[in-house]
N, C-alpha and C positions, 0 to 999 in steps of 0.2 A: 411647837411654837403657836400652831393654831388654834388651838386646846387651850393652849395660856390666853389668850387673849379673849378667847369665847369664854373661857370664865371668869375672864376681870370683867365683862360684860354685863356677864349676868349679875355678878356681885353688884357691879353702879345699877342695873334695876331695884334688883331688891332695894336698895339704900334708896333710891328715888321713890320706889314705891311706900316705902316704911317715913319717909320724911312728907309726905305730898298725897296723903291718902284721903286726902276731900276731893281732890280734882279727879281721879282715876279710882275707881273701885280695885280692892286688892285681890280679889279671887280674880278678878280677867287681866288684871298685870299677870298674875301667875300663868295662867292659861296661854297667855302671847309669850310666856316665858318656853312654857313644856314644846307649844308648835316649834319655835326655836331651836329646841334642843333634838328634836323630831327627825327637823327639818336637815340639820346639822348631821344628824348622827345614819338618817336613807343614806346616802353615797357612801360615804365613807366606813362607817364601823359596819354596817353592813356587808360592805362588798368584802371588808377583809373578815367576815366571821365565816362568807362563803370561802373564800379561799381555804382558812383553815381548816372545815369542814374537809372540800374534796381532798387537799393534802392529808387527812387523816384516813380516806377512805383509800386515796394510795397507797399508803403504807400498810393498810390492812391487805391489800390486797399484795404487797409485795410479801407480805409474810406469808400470807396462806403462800405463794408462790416457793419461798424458800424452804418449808416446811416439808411440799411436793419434792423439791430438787434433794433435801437432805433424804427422802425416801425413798427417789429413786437410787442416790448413791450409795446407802446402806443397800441393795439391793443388789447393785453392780459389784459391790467388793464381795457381796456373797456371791458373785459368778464367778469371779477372779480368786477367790480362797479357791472353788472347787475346780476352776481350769491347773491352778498351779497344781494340787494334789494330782491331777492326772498326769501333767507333765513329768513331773516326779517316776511316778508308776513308770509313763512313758522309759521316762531316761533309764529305770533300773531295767527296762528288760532288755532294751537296747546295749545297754553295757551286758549283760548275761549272752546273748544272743552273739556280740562282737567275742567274749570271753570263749564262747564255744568254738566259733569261724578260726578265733586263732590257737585253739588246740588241734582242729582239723588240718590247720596249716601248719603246723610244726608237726603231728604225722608225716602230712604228706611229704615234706622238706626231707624228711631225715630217710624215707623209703627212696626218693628221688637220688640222693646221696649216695646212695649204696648203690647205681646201676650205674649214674651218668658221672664222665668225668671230663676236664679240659684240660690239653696240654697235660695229662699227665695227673694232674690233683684233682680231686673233690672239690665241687660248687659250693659253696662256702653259704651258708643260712642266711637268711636276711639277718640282717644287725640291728637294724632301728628298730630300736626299741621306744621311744615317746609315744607313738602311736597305739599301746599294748598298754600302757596305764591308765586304762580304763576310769581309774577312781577320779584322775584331772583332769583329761582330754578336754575341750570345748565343741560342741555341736558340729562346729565346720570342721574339728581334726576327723570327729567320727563318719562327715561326709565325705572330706579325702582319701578316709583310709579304706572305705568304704568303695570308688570309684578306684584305689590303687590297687583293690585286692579283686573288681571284677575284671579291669585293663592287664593285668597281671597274669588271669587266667585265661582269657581271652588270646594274650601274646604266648602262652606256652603249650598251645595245642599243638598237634600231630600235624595240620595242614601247615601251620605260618610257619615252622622249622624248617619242613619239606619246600615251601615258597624261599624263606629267607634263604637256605642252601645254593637251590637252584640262580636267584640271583646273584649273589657274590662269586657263584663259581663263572655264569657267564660272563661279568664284569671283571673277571681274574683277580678278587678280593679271596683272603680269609675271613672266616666264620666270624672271627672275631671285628672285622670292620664294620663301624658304626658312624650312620651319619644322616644328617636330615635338612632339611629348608622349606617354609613353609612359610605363608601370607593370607593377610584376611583379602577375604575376595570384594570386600565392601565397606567401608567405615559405621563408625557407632554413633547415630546420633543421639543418643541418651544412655551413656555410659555408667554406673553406677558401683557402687561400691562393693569390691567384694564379689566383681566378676569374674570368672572366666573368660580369657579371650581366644577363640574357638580360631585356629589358623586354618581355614578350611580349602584353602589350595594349596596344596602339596607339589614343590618338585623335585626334592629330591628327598629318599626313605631309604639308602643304604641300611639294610638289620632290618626295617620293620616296624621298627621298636616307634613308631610315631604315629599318634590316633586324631587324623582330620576330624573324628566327629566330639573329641573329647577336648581336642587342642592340650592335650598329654603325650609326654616322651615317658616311656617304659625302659628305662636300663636292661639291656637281656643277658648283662655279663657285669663281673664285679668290675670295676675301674676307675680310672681320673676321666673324668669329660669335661668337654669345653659347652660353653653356653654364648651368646650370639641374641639380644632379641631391643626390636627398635619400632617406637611407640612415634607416630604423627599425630599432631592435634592441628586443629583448625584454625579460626583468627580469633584471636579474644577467649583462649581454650587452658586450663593447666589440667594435665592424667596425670595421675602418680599411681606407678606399678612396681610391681614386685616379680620377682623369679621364685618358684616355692620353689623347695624339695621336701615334697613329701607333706607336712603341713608345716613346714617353719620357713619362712623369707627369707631365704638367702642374699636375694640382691634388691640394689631398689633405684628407678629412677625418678625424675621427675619432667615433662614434658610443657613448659610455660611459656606461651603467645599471649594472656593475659593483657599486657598492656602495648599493645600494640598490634596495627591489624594487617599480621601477616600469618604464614603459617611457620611449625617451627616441627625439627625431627631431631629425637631425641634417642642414642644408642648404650646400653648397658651390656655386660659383660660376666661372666663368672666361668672361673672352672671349680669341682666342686670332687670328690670321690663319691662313688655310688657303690651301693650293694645292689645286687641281683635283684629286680623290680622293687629298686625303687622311683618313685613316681616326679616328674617333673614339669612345670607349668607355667604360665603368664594370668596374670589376674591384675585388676587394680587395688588400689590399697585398701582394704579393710575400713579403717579411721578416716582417710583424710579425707578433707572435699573432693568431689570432683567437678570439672566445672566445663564446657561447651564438648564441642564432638571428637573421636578418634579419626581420622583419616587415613584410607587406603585405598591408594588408584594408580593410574598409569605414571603418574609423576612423583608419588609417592605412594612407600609401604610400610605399611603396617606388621612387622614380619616376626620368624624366632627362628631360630637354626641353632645347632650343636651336634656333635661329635668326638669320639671315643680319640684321648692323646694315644 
């Protein structure tokens, strides 16, 4: 608008100066004209021919920027192509390596068969077989089966038979009694997915078969058992846990004080049939959130327990 007006201005000069050029010389009208337009054009067209300037020199500078960022991220996926290929590698030798472990176990299995027997029959091989399809498994089945098969060897040496024996026989049990109770000696206060919940006080280990530092039960006979395991959270807290066996969820709870600020104790259940070491456990869920602390203390536990029907 100001623009319009400063040159209807200049136009009524000109016209004055072109009608009236005896009184006023025409070259210094013109001249009182340009300082005018001079004058006009310092603040304004100026200041904005600077702006566009530095806004030009921004953008220059944002590009050389993006141009940097796009080279270092073609640089980063070529770290990432060459991490994936060694994972790879990784994972075939680890499936080759599991492939071997469990041909040494099916020797040993079928030598073991031919000396020991219970009640009368033959120990019957492990059955579960998911664990042995090397081709599907996922990274965590190959770390369960992996902590099942040293827990396993661990529970079947010459000392822990000669232990488990001697207990059962002084408690007036048979061989075959199984049974356990067990509590975290301390709550979790950043709990995370896809744990392990480590029961590390033990009181009761009828059989053996129960690993305070693994927070895993080892089956040491084929059978039905019973499962027992109860998850505290804090105020304003949800756990959501699972019972494995072996590497598949068999049970699942959920533990929610969320809205509301108290605490809250949460108990799940399973009985399940077992084969001869297989592996059993408390962990939280894989996937879901998890959100404030576990709790285990004098006025609550954090606990798991189970036993052979």
């Amino acid at each position: 608008m100001k623009l319009v007006l400063f040159g209807f201005l200049v136009c009524v000069l000109v016209i004055s100066v072109k009608s009236d050029t005896r009184n006023v010389g025409y070259d210094k009208i013109l001249d009182l004209v340009r300082e005018e337009i001079q004058i006009f054009r310092d603040p304004k067209i100026l200041k904005l021919e600077s702006m566009v300037m530095t806004m030009k020199e921004q953008l220059n500078r944002q590009d050389d920027q993006i141009r940097s960022q796009k080279t270092l991220i073609k640089e980063q996926q070529r770290r990432i192509d060459g991490q994936e290929i060694q994972i790879k590698n990784h994972e075939k030798q680890i499936h080759k390596a599991f492939e071997h472990i469990s041909m040494l176990e099916g020797k040993t299995i079928n030598e073991v068969d031919q000396k020991q027997s219970v009640g009368g029959n033959k120990i019957k091989p492990w059955k579960h077989t998911e664990a042995r399809d090397f081709g599907n498994i996922t990274s965590h089945s190959l770390i369960d089966h992996a902590l099942r098969q040293s827990i396993k060897s661990m529970s079947e040496n010459t000392g822990n038979r000669k232990e488990r024996h001697s207990l059962t026989k002084r408690l007036g049990l048979n061989d075959n009694t199984v049974a356990f109770y067990a509590y975290l000696s301390h709550g979790e206060s950043q709990p995370g997915k896809h744990q392990i919940l480590i029961f590390d006080i033990v009181k009761t280990n009828v059989g053996l078969s129960f690993n305070k530092h693994s927070g895993m039960f080892t089956a040491p006979v084929n059978g039905v058992y019973a499962f027992v395991w109860t998850v505290s959270s804090g105020t304003h807290s949800y756990i959501y846990s699972q019972l494995v066996v072996n590497s598949d969820p068999f049970g699942a709870i959920v533990t929610d004080s969320d809205e509301i600020n108290d605490y809250h104790t949460v108990t799940g259940s399973v009985v399940a049939e077992l084969n001869h070491g297989d592996v059993v456990y408390i962990r939280t869920n894989p996937t879901a959130s998890i959100k404030g602390v576990i709790r285990s203390q004098d006025e609550m536990r954090t606990s798991f327990s189970g036993w052979k029907l």
